[in-house]
C-alpha positions as CSV (number, residue, x, y, z in Angstrom):
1,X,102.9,21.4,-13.0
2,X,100.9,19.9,-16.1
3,X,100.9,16.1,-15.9
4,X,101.0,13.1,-18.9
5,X,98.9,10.5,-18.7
6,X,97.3,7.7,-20.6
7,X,93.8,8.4,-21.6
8,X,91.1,6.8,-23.9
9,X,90.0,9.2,-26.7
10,X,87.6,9.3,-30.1
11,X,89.0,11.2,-32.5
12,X,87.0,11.0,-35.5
13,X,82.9,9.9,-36.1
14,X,82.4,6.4,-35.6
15,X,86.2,5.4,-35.8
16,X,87.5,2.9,-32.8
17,X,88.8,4.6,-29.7
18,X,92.4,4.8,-29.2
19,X,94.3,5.3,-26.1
20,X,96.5,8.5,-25.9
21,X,99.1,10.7,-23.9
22,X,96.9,13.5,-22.9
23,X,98.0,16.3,-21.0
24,X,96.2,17.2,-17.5
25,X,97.1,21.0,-16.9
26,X,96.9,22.5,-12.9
27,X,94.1,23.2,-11.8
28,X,91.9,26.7,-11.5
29,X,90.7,27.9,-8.7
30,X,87.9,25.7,-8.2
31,X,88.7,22.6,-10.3
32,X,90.6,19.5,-8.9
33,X,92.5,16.2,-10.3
34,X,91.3,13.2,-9.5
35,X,93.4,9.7,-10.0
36,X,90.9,7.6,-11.5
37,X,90.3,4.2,-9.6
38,X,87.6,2.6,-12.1
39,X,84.8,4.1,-14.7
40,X,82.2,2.3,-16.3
41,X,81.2,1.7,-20.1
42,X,78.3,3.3,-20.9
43,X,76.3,3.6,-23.6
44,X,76.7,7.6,-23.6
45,X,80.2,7.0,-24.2
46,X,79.3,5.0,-27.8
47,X,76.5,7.5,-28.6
48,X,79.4,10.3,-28.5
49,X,82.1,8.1,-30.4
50,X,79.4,8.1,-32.8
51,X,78.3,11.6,-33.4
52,X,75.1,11.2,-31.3
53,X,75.8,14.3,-28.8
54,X,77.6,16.6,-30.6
55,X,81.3,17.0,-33.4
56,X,83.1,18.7,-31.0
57,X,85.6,15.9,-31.4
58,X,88.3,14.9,-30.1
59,X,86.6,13.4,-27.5
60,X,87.9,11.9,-23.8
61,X,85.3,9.5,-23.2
62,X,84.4,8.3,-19.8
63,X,82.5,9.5,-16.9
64,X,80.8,7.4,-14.9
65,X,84.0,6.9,-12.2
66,X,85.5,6.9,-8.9
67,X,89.0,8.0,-7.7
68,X,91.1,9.8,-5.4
69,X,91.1,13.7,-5.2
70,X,94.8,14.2,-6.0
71,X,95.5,17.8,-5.6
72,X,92.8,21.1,-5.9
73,X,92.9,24.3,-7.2
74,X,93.7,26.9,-4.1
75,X,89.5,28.1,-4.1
76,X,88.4,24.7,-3.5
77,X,86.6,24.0,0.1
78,X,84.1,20.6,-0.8
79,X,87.0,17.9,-1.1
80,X,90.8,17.7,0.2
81,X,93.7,14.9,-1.5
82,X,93.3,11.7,-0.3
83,X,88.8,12.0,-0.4
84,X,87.6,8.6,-2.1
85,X,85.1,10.3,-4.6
86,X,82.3,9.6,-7.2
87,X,82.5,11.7,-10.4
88,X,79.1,13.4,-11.6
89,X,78.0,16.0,-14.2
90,X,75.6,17.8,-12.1
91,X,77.7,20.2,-10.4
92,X,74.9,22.8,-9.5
93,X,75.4,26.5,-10.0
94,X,73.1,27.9,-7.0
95,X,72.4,31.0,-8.6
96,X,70.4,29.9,-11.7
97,X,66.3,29.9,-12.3
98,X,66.2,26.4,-10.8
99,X,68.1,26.3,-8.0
100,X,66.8,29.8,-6.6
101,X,63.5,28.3,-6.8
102,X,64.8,25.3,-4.6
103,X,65.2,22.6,-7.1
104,X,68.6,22.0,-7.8
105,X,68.4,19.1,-9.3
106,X,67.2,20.5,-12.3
107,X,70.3,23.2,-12.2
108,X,70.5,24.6,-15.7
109,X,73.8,26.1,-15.3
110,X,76.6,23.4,-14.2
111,X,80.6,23.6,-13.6
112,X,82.7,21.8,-15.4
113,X,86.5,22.1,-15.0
114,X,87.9,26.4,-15.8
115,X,90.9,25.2,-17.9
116,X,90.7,22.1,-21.3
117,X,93.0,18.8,-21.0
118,X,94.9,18.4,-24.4
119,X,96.5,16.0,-26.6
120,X,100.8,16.5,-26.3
121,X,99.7,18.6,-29.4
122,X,98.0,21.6,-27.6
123,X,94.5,20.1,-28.9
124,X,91.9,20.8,-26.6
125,X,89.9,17.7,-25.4
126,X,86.2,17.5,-25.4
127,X,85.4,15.4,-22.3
128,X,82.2,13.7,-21.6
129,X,79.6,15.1,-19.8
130,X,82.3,17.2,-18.6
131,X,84.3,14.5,-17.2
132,X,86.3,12.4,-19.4
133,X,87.4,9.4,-16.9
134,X,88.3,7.0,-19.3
135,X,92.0,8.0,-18.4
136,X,94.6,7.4,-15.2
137,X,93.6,11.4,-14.2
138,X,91.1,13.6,-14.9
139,X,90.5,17.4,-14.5
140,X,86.8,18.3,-12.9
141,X,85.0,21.4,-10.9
142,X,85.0,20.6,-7.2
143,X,80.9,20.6,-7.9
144,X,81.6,16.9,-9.9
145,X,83.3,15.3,-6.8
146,X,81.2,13.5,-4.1
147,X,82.7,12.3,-1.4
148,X,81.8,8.8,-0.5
149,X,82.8,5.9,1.9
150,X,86.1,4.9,0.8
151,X,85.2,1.2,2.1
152,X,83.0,0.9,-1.4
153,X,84.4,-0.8,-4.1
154,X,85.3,1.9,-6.5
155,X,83.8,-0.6,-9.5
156,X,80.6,-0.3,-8.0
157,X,80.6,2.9,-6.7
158,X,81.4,4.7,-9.9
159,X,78.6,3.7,-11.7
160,X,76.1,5.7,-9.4
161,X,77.8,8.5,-12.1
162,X,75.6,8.0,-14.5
163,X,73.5,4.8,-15.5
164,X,72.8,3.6,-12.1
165,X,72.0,6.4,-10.6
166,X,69.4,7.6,-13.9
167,X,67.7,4.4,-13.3
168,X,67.1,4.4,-9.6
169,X,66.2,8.2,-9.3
170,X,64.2,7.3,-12.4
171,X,62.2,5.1,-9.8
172,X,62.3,7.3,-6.5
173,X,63.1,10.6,-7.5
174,X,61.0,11.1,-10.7
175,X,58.7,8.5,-10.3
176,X,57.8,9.1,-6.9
177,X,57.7,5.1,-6.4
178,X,56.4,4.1,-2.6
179,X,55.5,0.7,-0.9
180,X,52.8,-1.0,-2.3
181,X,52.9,0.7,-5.6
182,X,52.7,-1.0,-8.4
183,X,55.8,-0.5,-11.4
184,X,56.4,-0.9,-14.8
185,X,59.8,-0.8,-16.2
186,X,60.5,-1.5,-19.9
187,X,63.8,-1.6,-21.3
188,X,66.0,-3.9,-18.9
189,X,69.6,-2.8,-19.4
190,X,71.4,-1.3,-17.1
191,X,69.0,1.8,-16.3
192,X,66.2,-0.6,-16.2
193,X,67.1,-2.6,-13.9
194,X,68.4,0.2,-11.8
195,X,65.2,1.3,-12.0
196,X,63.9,-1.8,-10.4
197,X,66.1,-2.1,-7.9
198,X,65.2,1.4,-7.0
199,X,61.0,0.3,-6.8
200,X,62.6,-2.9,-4.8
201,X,63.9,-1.2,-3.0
202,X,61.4,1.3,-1.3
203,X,59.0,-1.7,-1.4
204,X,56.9,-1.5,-4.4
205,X,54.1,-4.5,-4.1
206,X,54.4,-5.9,-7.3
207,X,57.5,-5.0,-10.5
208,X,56.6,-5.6,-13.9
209,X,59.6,-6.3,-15.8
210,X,59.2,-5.8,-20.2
211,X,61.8,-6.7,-22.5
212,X,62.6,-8.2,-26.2
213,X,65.3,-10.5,-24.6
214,X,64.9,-13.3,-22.0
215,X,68.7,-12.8,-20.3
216,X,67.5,-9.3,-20.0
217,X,64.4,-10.6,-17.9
218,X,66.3,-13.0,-16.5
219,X,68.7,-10.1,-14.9
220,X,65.5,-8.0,-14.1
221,X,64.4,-11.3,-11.4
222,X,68.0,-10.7,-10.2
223,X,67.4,-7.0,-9.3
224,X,63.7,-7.1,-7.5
225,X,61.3,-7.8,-10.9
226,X,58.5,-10.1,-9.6
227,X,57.2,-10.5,-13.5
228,X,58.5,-10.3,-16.6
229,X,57.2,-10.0,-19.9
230,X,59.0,-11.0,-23.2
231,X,57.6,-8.1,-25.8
232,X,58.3,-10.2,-28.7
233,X,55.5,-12.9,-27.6
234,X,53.1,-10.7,-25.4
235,X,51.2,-7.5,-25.7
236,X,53.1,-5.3,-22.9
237,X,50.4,-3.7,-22.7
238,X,47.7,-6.1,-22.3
239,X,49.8,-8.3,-19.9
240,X,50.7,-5.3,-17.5
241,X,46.7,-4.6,-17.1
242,X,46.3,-8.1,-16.8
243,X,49.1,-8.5,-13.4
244,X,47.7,-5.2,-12.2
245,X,43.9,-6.1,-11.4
246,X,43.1,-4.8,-14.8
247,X,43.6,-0.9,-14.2
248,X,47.7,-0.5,-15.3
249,X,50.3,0.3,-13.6
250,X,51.0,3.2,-11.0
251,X,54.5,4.2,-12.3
252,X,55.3,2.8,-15.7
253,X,59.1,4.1,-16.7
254,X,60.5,3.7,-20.7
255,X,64.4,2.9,-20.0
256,X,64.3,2.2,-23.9
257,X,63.2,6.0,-25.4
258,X,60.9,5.2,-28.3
259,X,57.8,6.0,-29.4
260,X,56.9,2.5,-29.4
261,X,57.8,1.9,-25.9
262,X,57.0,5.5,-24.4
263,X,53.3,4.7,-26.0
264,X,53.1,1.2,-24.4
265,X,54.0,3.0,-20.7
266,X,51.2,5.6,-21.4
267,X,48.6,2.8,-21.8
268,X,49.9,0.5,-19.6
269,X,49.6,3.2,-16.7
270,X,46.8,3.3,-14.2
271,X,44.1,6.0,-15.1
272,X,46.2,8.4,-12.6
273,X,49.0,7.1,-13.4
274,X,52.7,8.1,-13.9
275,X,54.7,7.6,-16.9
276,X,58.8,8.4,-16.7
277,X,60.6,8.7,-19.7
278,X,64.1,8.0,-18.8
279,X,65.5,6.4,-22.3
280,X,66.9,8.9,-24.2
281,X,65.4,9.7,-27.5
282,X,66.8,10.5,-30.8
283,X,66.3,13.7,-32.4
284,X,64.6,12.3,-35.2
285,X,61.9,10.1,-33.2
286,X,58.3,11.4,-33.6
287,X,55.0,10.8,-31.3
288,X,51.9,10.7,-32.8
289,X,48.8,10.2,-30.3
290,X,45.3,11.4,-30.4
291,X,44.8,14.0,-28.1
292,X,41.3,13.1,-26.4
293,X,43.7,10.3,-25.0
294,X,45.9,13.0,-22.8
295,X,42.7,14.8,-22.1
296,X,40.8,11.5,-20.2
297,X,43.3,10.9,-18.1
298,X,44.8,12.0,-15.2
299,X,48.5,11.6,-13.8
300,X,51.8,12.5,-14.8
301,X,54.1,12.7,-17.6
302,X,57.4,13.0,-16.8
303,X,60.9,12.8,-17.9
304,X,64.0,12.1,-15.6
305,X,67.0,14.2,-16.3
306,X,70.1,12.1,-14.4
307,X,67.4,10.9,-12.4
308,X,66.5,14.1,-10.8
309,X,69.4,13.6,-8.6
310,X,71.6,15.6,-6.0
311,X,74.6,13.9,-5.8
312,X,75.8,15.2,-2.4
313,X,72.7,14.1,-1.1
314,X,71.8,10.6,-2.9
315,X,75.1,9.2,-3.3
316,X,76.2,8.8,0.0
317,X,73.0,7.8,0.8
318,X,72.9,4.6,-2.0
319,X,76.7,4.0,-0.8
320,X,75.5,3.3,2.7
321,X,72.9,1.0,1.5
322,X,74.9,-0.8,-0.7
323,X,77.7,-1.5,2.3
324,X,74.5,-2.4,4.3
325,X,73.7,-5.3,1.7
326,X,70.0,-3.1,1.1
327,X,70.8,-2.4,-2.4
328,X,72.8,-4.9,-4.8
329,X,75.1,-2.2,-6.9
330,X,77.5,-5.2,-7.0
331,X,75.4,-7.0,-9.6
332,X,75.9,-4.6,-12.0
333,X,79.3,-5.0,-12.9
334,X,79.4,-7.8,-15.7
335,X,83.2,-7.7,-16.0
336,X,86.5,-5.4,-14.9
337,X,88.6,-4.6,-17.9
338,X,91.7,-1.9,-19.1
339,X,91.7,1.2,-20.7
340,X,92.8,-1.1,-24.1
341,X,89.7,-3.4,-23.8
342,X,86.9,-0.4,-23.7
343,X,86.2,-0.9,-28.2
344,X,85.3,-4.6,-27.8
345,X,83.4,-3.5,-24.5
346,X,81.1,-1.1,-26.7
347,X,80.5,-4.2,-28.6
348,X,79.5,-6.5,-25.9
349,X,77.5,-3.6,-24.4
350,X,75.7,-2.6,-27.6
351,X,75.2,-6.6,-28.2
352,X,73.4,-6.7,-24.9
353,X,75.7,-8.7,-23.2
354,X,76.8,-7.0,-20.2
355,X,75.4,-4.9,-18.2
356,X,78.6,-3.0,-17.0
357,X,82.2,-3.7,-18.3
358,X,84.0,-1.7,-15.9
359,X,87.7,-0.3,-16.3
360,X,89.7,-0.4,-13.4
361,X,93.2,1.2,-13.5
């Protein structure tokens, strides 16, 4: 049977949230509900309360969470009720372009849940990213549910949904990052820093950390940065060459997603150097470079879609680190709040803040 429950929703451009009965209907074939444990705030959530993804309002916001698999459609083989699971929106297809050609992390052909949630009215729900977990139950594809050790704090394990998990594969996946490497990362939020934990992590020699703000740099130390730089009173540019024997950076990543920042990677980067664009533009940005500059050097230019990720195969992975005390996840959470608290959230969030305000329910 369909089921009420409490859920956080946006229904008009740039209006506060408001939380809601919405209706969670049985599940298809493949899809499964999952009690929500805890989902994080992130900034994706704003940029849809504010018309930045799409008007396909009202929306359920929420998706970067962990819960319990309540009950699942009769098809379903991946989970069973009672799996401790992390939420993602890359639940690959197999049979599309990508994933024939053995890269299914770039899957362009997802699952989300076969049937909408609804308002009490019969209105169908938009969720995000195919999720919507700002709620006490949510309605997913079995695809979106990775099982993980249940022993993880469901706080910090729901943000490898999203944020976390862009940053660090932003690092490793894209990136490429290996020991003695030497990183940029500008923009130290919360997929910044991931992103240095990530370089940390696999044991990049030296971690160049760039932002506009000093707590900012001051978390980046926190999470593996060796250096910072404070862009409002160096050259980023300038300074990176200068900690990296003068030739720039072998991995320079742009968690910020302007042209001002993606140029300052680009000529911050060794000669054969790779730059990751992991900050997500807006439509309207423009990049204006010479050419010749492309031409005389070598190296990559990438961007980092969810970090290149595979959920069943890097979450578990970063889980067991984290429970091994190899990877500091915990640090990310700035504060645990209800589903009433998430509009002041988006304000301490989009005042830089926190890093993570985290709803638990």
């Amino acid at each position: 049977m369909s089921q009420t429950v409490r859920g956080v929703i946006s229904r008009e451009k740039g209006k506060p949230v408001e939380v809601t009965d919405i209706v969670i209907p049985d599940p298809g074939p493949n899809d499964v509900v999952v009690a929500i444990t805890a989902c994080g705030v992130c900034h994706t959530d704003l940029t849809y309360r504010d018309g930045g993804i799409n008007d396909n309002y009202p929306f359920l916001l929420g998706h970067e969470a962990s819960g319990t698999v309540e009950s699942v459609g009769s098809a379903v083989t991946a989970v069973a009720p009672g799996d401790f699971v992390v939420l993602n929106w890359r639940a690959v297809c197999g049979q599309c372009r990508a994933c024939k050609r053995g890269r299914p992390h770039l899957c362009f052909d997802t699952f989300n849940a076969s049937v909408p949630m609804t308002l009490t009215d019969g209105t169908e729900l938009s969720p995000a990213l195919g999720i919507g977990a700002f709620a006490d139950k949510t309605l997913v594809h079995e695809g979106q549910c990775t099982k993980v050790d249940p022993s993880a704090d469901p706080a910090v394990a729901g943000l490898l949904g999203c944020g976390v998990m862009a940053g660090l594969g932003a690092a490793i996946n894209t990136g490429g990052v290996t020991r003695d490497d030497t990183v940029a990362v500008i923009g130290c939020g919360g997929v910044g820093d991931a992103a240095i934990a990530g370089a940390a992590l696999v044991g990049a020699r030296r971690i160049i950390a760039v932002d506009t703000d000093d707590t900012k740099l001051a978390w980046a130390r926190d999470f593996g940065a060796t250096d910072t730089v404070n862009a409002r009173t160096q050259d980023p540019v300038e300074t990176i060459q200068e900690l990296t024997d003068g030739f720039g950076a072998d991995v320079v990543i742009d968690a910020v997603g302007r042209p001002e920042t993606w140029k300052q990677a680009f000529y911050a980067r060794d000669l054969a150097g790779t730059v990751v664009l992991v900050g997500v533009p807006t439509p309207d940005m423009q990049l204006e470079m010479p050419l010749v500059d492309f031409f005389s050097r070598g190296g990559s230019l990438k961007s980092s879609w969810y970090g290149d990720c595979l959920p069943e195969r890097d979450f578990p992975t970063l889980i067991s680190l984290y429970l091994q005390g190899r990877l500091p996840l915990e640090k990310f959470v700035s504060e645990r709040i209800g589903l009433d608290d998430i509009e002041q959230a988006f304000h301490r969030m989009h005042g830089g803040e926190v890093l993570r305000s985290v709803v638990v329910l």
